[in-house]
N, C-alpha and C positions, 0 to 999 in steps of 0.2 A: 504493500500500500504506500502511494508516495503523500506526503504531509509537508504541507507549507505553514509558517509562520512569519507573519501575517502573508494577508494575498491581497493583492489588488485586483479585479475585477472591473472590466470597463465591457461595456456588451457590443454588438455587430455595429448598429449604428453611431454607438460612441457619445451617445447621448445620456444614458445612465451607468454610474460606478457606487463601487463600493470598495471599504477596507475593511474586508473579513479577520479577524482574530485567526482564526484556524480554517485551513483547507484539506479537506482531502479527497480521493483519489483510490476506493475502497475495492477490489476485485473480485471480494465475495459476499454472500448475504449475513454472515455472520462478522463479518467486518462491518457492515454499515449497522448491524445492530450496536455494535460496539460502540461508533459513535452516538446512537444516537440515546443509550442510554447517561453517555457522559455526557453530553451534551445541552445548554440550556435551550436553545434555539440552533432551529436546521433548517437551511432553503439547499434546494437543487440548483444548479447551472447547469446546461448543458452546453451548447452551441453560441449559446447570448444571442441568441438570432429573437430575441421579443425587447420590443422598443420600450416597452412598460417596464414598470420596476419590478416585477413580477421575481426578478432573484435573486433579490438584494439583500443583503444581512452583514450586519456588524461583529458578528458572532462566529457562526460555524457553515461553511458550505461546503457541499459533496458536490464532485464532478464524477459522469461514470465513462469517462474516455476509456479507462483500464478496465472496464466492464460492459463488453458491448459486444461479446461472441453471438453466431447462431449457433442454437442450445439443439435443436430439432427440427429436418424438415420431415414429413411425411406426405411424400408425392401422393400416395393412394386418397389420402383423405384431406389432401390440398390445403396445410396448415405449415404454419412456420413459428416457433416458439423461440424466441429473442431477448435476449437482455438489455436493457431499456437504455442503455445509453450507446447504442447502435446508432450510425446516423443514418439518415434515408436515401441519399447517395448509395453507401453500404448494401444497404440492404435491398436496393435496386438491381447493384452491378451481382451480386450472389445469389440473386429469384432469376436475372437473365441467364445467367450461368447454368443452372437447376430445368429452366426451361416454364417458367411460373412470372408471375407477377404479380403487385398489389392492383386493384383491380382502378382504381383513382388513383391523384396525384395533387397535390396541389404546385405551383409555379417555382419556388425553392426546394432543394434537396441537403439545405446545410442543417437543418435538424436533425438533434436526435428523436428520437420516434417517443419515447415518456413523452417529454418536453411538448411536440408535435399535438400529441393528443390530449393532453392534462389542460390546452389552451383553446382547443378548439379548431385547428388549422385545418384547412380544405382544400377542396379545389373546386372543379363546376362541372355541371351537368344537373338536368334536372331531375334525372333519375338520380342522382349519387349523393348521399348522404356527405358528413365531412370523415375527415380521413380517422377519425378512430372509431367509426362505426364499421369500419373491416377488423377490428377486434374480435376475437371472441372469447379470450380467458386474461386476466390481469391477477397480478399478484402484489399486495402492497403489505407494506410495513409499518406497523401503529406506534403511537408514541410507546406504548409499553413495552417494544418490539416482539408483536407475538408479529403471524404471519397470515395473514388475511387474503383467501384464493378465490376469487370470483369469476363466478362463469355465467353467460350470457343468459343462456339457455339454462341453465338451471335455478340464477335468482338472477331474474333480471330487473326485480326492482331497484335494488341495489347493486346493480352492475348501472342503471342509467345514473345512479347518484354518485357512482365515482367516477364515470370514464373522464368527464371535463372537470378537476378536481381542483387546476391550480396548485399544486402541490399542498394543500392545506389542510388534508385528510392523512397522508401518510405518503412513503417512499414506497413507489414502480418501483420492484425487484425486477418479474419478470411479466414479458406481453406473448398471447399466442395469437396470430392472423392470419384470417383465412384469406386466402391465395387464389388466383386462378390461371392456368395457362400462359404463357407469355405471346401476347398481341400486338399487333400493329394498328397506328393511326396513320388517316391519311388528314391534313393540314391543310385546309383551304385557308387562306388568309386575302381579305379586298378590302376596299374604302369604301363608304356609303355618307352619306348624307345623315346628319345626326336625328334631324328629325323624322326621317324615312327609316331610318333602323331604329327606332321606338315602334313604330309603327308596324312595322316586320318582327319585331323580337316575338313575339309569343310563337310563330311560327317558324321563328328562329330556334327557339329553345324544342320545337315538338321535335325538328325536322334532323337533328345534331343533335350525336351522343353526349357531347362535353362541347359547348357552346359558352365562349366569351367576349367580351368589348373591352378597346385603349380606347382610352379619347386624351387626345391632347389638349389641353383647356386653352383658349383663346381662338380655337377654330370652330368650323363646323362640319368634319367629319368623323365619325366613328368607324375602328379602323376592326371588322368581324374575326373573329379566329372560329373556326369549325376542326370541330376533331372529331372524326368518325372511324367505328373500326371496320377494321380492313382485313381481309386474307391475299390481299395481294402484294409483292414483294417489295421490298423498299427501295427508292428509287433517289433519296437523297445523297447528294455525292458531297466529298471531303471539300472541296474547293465552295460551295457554297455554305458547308457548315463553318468555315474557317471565315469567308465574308460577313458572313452574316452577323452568326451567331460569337465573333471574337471583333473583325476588325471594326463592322459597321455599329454593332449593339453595344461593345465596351468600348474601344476608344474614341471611334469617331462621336459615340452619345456624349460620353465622356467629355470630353472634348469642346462639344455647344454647352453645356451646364457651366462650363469653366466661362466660357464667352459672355452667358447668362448672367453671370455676377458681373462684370462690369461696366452694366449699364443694364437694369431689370424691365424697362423698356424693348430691349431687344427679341426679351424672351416670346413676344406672340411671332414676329418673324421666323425666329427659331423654329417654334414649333410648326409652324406651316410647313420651312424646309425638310422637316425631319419626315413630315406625312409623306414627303416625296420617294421614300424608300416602300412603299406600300400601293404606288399608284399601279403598278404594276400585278397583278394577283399569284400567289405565291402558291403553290398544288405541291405539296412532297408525301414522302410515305416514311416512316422509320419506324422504332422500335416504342412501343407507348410511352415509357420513361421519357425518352430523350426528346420527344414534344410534348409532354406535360409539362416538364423543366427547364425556366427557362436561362439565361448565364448570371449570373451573378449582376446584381443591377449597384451603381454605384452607390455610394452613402447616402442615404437622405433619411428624412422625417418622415413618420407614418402614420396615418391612423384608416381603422376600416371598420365599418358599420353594416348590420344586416339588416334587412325590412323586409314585412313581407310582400311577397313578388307582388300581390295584384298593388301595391303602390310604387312599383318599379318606373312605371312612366311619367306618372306624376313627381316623384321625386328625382328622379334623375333632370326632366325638364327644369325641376325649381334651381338642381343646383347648377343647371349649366349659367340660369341667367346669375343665378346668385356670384358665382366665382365671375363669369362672365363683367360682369357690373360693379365687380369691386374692386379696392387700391388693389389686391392683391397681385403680381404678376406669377404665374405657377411655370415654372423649366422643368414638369417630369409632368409620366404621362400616368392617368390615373385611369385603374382597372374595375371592370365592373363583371361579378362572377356570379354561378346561381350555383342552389344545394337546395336538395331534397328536403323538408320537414325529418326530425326526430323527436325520440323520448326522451333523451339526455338531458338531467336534471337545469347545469348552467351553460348549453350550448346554447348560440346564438340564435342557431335553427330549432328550438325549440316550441311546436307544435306549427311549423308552418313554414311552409315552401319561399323560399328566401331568397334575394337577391342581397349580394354583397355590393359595396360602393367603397371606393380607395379613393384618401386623399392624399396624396405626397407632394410633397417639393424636397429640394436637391439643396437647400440651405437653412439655416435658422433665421434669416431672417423674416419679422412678422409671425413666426411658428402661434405664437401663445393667443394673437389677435385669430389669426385664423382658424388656430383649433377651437376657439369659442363660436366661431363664426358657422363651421359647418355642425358643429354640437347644437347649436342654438336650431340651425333647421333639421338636423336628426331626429331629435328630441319630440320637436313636432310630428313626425313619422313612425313613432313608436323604435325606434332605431333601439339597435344592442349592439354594442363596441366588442371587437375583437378583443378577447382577453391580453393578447401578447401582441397590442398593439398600444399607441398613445390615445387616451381619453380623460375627461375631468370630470363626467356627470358624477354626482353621490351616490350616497348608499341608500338613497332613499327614492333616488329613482330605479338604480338598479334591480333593488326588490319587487318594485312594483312592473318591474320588466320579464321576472319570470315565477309562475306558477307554483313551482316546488321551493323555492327559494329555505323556505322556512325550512322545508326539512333537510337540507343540505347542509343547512343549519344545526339542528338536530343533532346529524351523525357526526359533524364535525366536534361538538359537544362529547358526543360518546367517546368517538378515537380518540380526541386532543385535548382533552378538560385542560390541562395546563397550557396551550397554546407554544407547546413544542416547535408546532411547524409553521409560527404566524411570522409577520414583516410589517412592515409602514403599510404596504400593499393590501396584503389580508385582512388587515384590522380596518381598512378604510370601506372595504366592503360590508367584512363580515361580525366587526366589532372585536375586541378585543375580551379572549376567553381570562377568566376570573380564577388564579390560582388555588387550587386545595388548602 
């Protein structure tokens, strides 16, 4: 087990840090029990890939870099049993290998997969729930560290109260998901007119397996992505995945966001040029992963909010004119993604088919004006903030934003009466638990 004294901590976007007391680095379950009986307070980090403070602690923090084997695959019954600090890259490139895959994706691969699903992360399609509803067994660890095994199918009421946990009920030991074959999508990508793909989307969403929207704010096109699968062979070649997907998506983006800072005027010009890369309509076929995922997008600011779909048109139109019509100038392109309704006690898609809406920009400045800004017409839309993104709303809208709330509540009482596993984070949600 490797053990830091102290640790710094600064996460993907570089917007949240901390200075941990003690770090470690645990490789078995009976090592992390270890810590966490010594321990007064314990948050997970994985990847830092959540913009939120979501893993922040002054105290003690585990990383499971050194805990992140496949435990068991069993081709017959299409299951894969993983230690939770596996990243999703990983465990991509080892289901291709096998001849399997996870059956969704969501846009990044630098998470680890606890982390991944403890937050709520997805990806789209209207048929496809978010990514830890391809779960079916979870194994966590209590503040008392007994060892708590939940299966889907055998109590799934309490399988829906832990899967999006937040780390605040106990420590992923181990995850088992179910698997299917390894697939190909075929990738139509075009431009549309923003108001004519409102207007198309619902028949957007029937007609496409996994169906999403860029739109670069100060224009007026919305730029479609369709992923559908395929049994025909893949036909994308090296020379355009090296254009595209390295020179033209990281440097050359790269690159105008740099232009963009000096002088924030520039950035609607920008973004018109950038559309120019898509006037064109882009047909390929690959391996699912490697068009789910998209390359690493530069530094920015985040936030991402869920609604349900039937206000998808109406909100999307308010917030074009809204950004549209304000100081604001935005240099990144903001994505708009759909998922399936779930039972999941605090998933975002809870009880209803959802579109997602991303705001980013590529700097801090204005961040605080404008995260108020687009909260203020969220809010009005019944919106639910990505856990493992940036938001401000209370705790007293939050409650009032999911159903089961109270009893998530409840277990966390049961597991955590001393607030073991709580942060600044947890306690602004869920209150801070009241020592024995």
């Amino acid at each position: 087990m490797n053990v830091k004294y102290p640790y710094r901590f600064i996460n993907w976007a570089q917007n949240e840090s901390c200075l941990a007391a003690q770090f470690f680095q645990p490789e078995s379950v009976s090592e992390i029990q270890s810590i966490i009986a010594k321990a007064d307070k314990v948050r997970i980090v994985g990847s830092g890939h959540s913009w939120s403070s979501i893993c922040l602690s002054d105290h003690t923090l585990i990383n499971f870099d050194r805990f992140n084997q496949v435990l068991e695959l069993d081709k017959e019954k299409k299951k894969v049993r993983v230690q939770p600090g596996i990243k999703l890259w990983q465990l991509n490139e080892y289901l291709d290998k096998q001849g399997f895959a996870l059956t969704n994706l969501g846009s990044i691969s630098k998470q680890s997969v606890a982390g991944a699903i403890s937050t709520g992360t997805h990806g789209s399609g209207k048929n496809y729930q978010i990514l830890g509803s391809q779960a079916e067994q979870m194994s966590i660890i209590k503040a008392d560290g007994t060892l708590q095994v939940i299966h889907k199918g055998l109590d799934r009421e309490l399988f829906d109260l832990c899967l999006v946990n937040l780390g605040a009920l106990g420590i992923i030991s181990e995850l088992t998901f179910n698997i299917v074959p390894a697939f190909r999508l075929q990738e139509t990508v075009e431009l549309l007119d923003f108001n004519l793909a409102l207007e198309q989307m619902e028949t957007l969403l029937q007609n496409t397996d996994h169906f999403k929207m860029w739109w670069f704010p100060h224009t007026d096109k919305m730029i479609l992505y369709k992923h559908n699968r395929t049994m025909e062979p893949a036909n994308d070649s090296r020379f355009r995945q090296w254009f595209m997907d390295e020179f033209i998506s990281v440097y050359a983006y790269r690159l105008f966001l740099k232009v963009g800072t000096l002088h924030r005027d520039w950035r609607k010009t920008i973004n018109r040029l950038l559309l120019q890369n898509f006037i064109k309509p882009i047909n390929r076929i690959e391996k699912s992963y490697k068009v789910f995922n998209v390359p690493e997008p530069p530094l920015h600011r985040e936030m991402e909010w869920s609604f349900d779909v039937k206000e998808a048109v109406a909100f999307l139109s308010a917030y074009k004119n809204r950004m549209n019509n304000s100081a604001h100038r935005f240099n990144f392109l903001q994505e708009i993604r759909f998922t399936k309704a779930d039972s999941y006690a605090l998933s975002p898609c809870y009880g209803r088919d959802s579109v997602w809406v991303g705001c980013y920009n590529a700097d801090n400045y204005g961040w605080k004006e404008l995260m108020q800004d687009f909260e203020d017409l969220a809010t009005k839309f019944n919106g639910r903030p990505h856990w493992g993104k940036e938001f401000a709303v209370n705790a007293d809208y939050l409650k009032a934003q999911y159903p089961d709330f109270d009893k998530f509540c409840a277990l966390r009482a049961a597991w955590d009466p001393s607030g073991k596993f709580e942060n600044d984070f947890i306690r602004k949600i869920f209150g801070a638990m009241q020592p024995n």
